[in-house]
N, C-alpha and C positions, 0 to 999 in steps of 0.2 A: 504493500500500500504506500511503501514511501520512496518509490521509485519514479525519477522524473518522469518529463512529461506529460500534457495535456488529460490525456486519459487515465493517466496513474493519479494524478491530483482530482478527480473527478470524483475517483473511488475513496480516496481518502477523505473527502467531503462525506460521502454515504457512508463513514466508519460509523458513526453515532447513529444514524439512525437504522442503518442495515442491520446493527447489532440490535437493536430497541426491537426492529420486526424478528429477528429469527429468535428473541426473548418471549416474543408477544404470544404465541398459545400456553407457555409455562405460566405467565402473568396471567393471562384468563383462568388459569385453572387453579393456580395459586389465589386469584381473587374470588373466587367460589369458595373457594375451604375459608376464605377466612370472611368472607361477606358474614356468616353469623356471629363471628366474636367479637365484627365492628357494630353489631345494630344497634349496642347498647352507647358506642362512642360519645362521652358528653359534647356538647357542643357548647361554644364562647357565649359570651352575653348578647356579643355582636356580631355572630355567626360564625360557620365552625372556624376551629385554631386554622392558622395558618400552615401550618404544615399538614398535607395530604394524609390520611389514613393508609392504616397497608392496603385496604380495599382496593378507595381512590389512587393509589400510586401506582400498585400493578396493571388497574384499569387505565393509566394516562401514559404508562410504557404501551401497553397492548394496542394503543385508541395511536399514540404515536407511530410505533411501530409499521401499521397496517395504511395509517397516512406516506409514512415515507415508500413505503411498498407503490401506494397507488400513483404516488404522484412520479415513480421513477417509470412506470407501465405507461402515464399520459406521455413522460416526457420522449420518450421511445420513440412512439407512435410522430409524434408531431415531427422528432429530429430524421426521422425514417426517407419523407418527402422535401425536405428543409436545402435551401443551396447550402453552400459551404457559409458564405457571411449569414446568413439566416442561422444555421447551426450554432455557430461562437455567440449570436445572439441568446440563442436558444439555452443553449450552455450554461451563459452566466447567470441569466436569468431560475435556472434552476438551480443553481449552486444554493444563491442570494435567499432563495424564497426554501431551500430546505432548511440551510444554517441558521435563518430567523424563525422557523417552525422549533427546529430540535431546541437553540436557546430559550426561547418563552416557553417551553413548557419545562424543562429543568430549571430554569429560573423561578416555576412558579412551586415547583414539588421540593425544592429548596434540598439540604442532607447532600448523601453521599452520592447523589445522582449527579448533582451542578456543579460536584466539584468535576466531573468529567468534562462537563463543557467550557469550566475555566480553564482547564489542561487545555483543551482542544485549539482554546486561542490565542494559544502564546507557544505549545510545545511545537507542534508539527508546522516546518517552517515550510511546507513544501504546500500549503494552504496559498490560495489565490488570496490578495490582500483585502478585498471585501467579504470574503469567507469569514476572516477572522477577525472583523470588524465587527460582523452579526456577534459572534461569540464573545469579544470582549466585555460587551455588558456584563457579563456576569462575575467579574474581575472584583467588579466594585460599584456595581449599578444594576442590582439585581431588583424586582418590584420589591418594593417596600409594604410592610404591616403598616396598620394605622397609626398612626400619632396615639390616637384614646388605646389603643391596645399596648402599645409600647408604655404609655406612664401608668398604665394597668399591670401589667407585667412589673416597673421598677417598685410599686406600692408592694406588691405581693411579695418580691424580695428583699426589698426594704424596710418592710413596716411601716414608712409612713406614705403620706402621697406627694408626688413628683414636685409639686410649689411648696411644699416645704425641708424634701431636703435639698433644693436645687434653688438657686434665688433666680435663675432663667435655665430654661429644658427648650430647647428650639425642637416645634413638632417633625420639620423636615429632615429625615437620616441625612447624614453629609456623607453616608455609603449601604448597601446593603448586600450582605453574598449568601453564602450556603447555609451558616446557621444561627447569626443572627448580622441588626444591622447597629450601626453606630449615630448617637445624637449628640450633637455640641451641647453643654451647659455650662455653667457657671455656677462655683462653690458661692455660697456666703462670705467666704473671707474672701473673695475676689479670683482665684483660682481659674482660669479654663480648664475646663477638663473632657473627655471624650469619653460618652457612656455607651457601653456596649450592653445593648440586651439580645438574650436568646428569645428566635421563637416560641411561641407557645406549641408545644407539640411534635417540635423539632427532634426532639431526644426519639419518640417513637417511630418516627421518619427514617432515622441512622437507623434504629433499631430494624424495621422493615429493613432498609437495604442490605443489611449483615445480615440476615438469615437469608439472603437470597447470593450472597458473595460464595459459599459453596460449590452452587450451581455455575458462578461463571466461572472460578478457578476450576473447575471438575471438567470445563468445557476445555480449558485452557493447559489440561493435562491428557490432553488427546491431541493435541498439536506440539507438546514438547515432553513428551514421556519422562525427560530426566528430573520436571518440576516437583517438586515433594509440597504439593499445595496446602497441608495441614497444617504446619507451622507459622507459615505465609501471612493464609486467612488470619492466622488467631493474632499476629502482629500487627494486621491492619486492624482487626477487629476491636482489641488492646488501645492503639493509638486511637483511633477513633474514637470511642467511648469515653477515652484521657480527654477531647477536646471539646464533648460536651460541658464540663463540668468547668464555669470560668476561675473556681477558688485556686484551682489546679492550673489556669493559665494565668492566674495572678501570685500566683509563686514563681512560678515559671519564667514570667516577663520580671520581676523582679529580679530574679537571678543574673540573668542576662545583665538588667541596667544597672546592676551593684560592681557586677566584673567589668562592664564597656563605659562606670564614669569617666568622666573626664577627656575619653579620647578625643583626637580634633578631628576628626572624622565620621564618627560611630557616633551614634545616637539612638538610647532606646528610653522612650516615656516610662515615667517614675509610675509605682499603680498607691492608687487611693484605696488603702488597702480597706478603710472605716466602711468604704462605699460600695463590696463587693459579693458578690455569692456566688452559687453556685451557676447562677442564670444573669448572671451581673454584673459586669466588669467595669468600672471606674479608672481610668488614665491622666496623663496631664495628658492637653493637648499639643501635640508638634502638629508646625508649619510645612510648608515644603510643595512640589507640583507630583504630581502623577508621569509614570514612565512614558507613556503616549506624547505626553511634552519634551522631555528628556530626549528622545529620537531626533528632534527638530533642531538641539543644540550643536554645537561645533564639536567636533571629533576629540577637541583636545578635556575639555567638558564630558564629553561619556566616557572617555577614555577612564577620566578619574574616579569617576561614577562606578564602572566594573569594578576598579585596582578595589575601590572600598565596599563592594561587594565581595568580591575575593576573599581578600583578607577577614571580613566576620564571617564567613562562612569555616573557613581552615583554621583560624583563630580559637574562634569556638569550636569546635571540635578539639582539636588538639589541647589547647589550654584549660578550657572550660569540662571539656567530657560532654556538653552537650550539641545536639544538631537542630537547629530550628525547619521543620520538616513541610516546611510548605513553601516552598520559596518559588513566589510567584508574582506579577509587575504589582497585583493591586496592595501587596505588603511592603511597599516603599515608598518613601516620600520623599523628593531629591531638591536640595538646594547647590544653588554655584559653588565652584571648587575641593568636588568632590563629595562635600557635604549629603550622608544617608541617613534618615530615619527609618530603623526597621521595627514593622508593626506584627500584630498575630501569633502568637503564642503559644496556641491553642492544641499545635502537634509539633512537640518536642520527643529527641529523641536522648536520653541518658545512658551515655556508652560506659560498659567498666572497662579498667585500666587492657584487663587481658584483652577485649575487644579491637581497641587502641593499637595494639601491639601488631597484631593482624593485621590489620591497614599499614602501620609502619614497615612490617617483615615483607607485606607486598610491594612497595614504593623502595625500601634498600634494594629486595632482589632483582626487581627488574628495572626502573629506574637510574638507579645508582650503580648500581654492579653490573647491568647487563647479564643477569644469570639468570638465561630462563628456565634451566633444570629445577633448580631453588624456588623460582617464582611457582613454577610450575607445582612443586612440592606443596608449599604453601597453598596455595588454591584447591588443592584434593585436599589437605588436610582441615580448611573450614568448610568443605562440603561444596564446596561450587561446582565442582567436577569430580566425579565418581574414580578412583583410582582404578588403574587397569584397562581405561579406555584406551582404544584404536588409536588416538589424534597424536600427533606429530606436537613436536614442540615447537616448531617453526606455524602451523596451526593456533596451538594453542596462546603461543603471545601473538598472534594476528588478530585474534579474537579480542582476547583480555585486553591486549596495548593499546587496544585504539583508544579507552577510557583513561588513558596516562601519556597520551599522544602528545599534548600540548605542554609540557612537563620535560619531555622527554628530550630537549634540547637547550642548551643555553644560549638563546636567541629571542631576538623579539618576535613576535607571532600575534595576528591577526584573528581574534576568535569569528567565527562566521555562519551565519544560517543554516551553510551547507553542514558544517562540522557537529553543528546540533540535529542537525536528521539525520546524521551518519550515526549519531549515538543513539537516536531514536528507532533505526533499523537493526542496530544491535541487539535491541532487545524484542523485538516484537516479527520483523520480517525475515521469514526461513528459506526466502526465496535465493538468496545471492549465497556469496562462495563461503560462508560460515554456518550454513543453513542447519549442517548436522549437528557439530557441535554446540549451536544455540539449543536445538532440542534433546541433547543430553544433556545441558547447564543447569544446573540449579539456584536459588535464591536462598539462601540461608534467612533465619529472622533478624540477624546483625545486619545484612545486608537490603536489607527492604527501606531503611527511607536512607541510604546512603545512594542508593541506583536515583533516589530523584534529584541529588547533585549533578548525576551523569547527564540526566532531563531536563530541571528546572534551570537550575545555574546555564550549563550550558546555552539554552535557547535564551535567557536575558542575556546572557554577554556575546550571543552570538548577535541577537539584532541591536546590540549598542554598537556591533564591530570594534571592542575596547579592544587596543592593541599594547600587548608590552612584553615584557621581558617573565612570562608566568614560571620559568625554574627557577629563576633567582629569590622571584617572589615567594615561592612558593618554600623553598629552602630556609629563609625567615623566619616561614613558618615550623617548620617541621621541626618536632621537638629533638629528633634525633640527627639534625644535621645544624641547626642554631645560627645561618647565614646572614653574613652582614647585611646592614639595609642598602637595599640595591636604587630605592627611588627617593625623593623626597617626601614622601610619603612613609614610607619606611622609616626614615629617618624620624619625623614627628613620632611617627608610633615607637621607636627604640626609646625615646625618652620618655614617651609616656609610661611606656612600660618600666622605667628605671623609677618612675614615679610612687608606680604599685610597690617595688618591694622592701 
């Protein structure tokens, strides 16, 4: 699906909904069995919660599903008789009118559905650019719950009502995504600050989608035999559930901004901890523009923009032990000179030391040593590849290296769109010349939100085109090689760090 040209890119537009149709008779039949244990569902004061029931969810996969089916049978027919310039019309036109079907309705079923179609418009760079226009809403511009439902919701976790712990609550979200949306206010002591509430009903929505996450991984071990999908699932299962619960993303986000004060780069909002629960998240507010502006700046501007996404991404990992596991454009806030606020919390990932070590004994063996027997070692012995396979070693770092590509020389390098759907085929398309050994590869539970650095990170710094010097940088980081600061950036950060100890 993520192979060039016109018609490769066409298919890759129908990933979300082709998948939604061949879902669609399991959802009917799944929304029968459970149509009676929703009949009793309470509904809101002001009609039902916002978040769909398992019912309604598996009925608006099936209902979608069966749309995307019909309208790829219209488009057939009509492209059948069509001239060639008639076709490209035809084309985009269906592209436009599928990608705004699939968003509005995972934009409105909110959970672990929309986080798909937030991937969809920022991972696969090989998306036509109004493709992935449609899908951006859901970044950070997903439909919004009410104003009266949202100061209903902070009452109920709050204890009191919204004008009096708030001296201003502005009704308009200034964002809204998968599971809950964010309102500017105003403490009494003068304060701005950013209140994050959860849907109402949200939790049961994740919930629905995790019992049906079996079924897709069960699909998805019939195309890569080597996957051990029980682990997998219970790790996304795990984090997910962690990213309901805000008291847990306000430990979380605290963590972060205790270890990232003072950097001159790094920026993470202090949390109001007095204002929080488990449906309730209280911040200070940061300033800053959204990525979609960021793209429009000068080269030398994103450039610095990645370097300081880089670095808290490896930073925090390595220093910290933890990974902030959603990293995607609507979780940044970016001012001039580098200047990042990182937002979202809510899926962290807390690595132990021995973990740690694994990633490192990966990056000395092959990286640094050039020893792909060693590396090769390492990778069978955390399960990623079955010892005693057929694969060549010259195979087996062809496969593995691409993910350490950029790294792998000490030179400047140009991160690029391309290089992020090379990573993106690494993991999902069996078609090209790594095809087998993807389907004997396995995913360990260490290694499930570290593959969305491969993903996420990638494709933001591939469409910043941030260009520099990443082994040097990257060497800074690395606790087992402790490299001089290579940029002036580096250098601020060397002191700041001298600051901490």
């Amino acid at each position: 699906a993520w192979q060039h040209g016109p018609m490769s890119r066409r298919r890759t537009i129908l990933i979300l909904g082709a998948a939604l149709g061949a879902g669609a008779l399991v959802a009917r039949r799944m929304a029968r069995r459970s149509r009676a244990r929703d009949a009793g569902e309470p509904q809101g004061r002001r009609g039902p919660v916002h978040a769909a029931s398992g019912t309604r969810r598996n009925l608006e996969v099936a209902r979608l599903g069966s749309q995307t089916a019909a309208n790829v049978a219209v488009h057939k027919a009509r492209r059948a008789f069509a001239s060639e310039d008639r076709r490209a019309e035809l084309d985009t036109a269906f592209e436009l009118r599928t990608a705004e079907q699939v968003a509005a309705a995972l934009g409105n079923m909110k959970g672990a559905l929309m986080k798909i179609g937030q991937k969809a418009s920022y991972l696969d760079q090989g998306l036509p650019d109004h493709v992935r226009e449609a899908f951006a809403q859901l970044q950070s511009d997903a439909p919004p719950m009410s104003a009266e439902l949202a100061a209903e919701c902070v009452e109920t976790e709050l204890g009191a009502p919204v004008e009096r712990v708030f001296a201003e609550f502005e009704e308009n979200p200034l964002a809204a995504a998968s599971i809950g949306q964010v309102h500017r206010a105003l403490l009494w002591d003068g304060r701005e600050v950013a209140v994050k509430v959860q849907y109402p009903g949200v939790d049961k929505a994740i919930t629905a989608d995790l019992q049906n996450a079996g079924l897709l991984f069960g699909g998805l071990g019939m195309l890569f035999p080597g996957l051990d999908s029980g682990p997998l699932v219970e790790e996304l299962r795990n984090r997910l559930v962690e990213e309901l619960d805000y008291s847990l993303e306000a430990r979380n986000q605290q963590l972060f901004a205790d270890f990232w004060r003072g950097h001159p780069y790094v920026h993470i909002p202090d949390v109001v901890p007095e204002l929080c629960s488990a449906r309730v998240l209280t911040t200070e507010l940061a300033g800053g523009v959204r990525f979609d502006e960021v793209l429009a700046w000068s080269q030398e501007e994103r450039d610095l923009a990645g370097e300081t996404i880089f670095r808290f991404v490896f930073r925090s990992l390595y220093r910290l032990g933890a990974f902030n596991g959603d990293p995607h454009p609507g979780n940044y806030l970016f001012r001039p000179g580098g200047q990042v606020t990182f937002l979202d919390f809510g899926l962290v990932k807390h690595f132990e030391p021995a973990e740690l070590d694994v990633f490192g004994a990966m990056i000395q063996a092959l990286v640094l040593e050039g020893d792909v027997g060693r590396f090769r070692q390492v990778v069978e012995e955390v399960g990623l590849l079955k010892e005693g396979m057929g694969f060549s070693n010259e195979l087996v770092e062809g496969y593995f290296g691409h993910f350490y590509e950029f790294v792998m020389a000490d030179e400047q390098r140009t991160m690029t769109p391309e290089y992020a759907t090379e990573s993106m085929r690494r993991n999902f398309d069996t078609s090209g010349p790594f095809g087998e050994i993807m389907k004997a590869a396995n995913v360990p539970p260490s290694f499930v939100l570290i593959q969305r650095i491969n993903m996420g990170l990638y494709a933001i710094l591939g469409d910043l085109r941030a260009t520099r010097n990443w082994r040097r940088i990257a060497e800074e980081l690395w606790p087992f090689v402790s490299g001089a600061p290579s940029t002036p950036m580096g250098e601020a950060e060397n002191a700041w760090l001298a600051s901490k100890a």
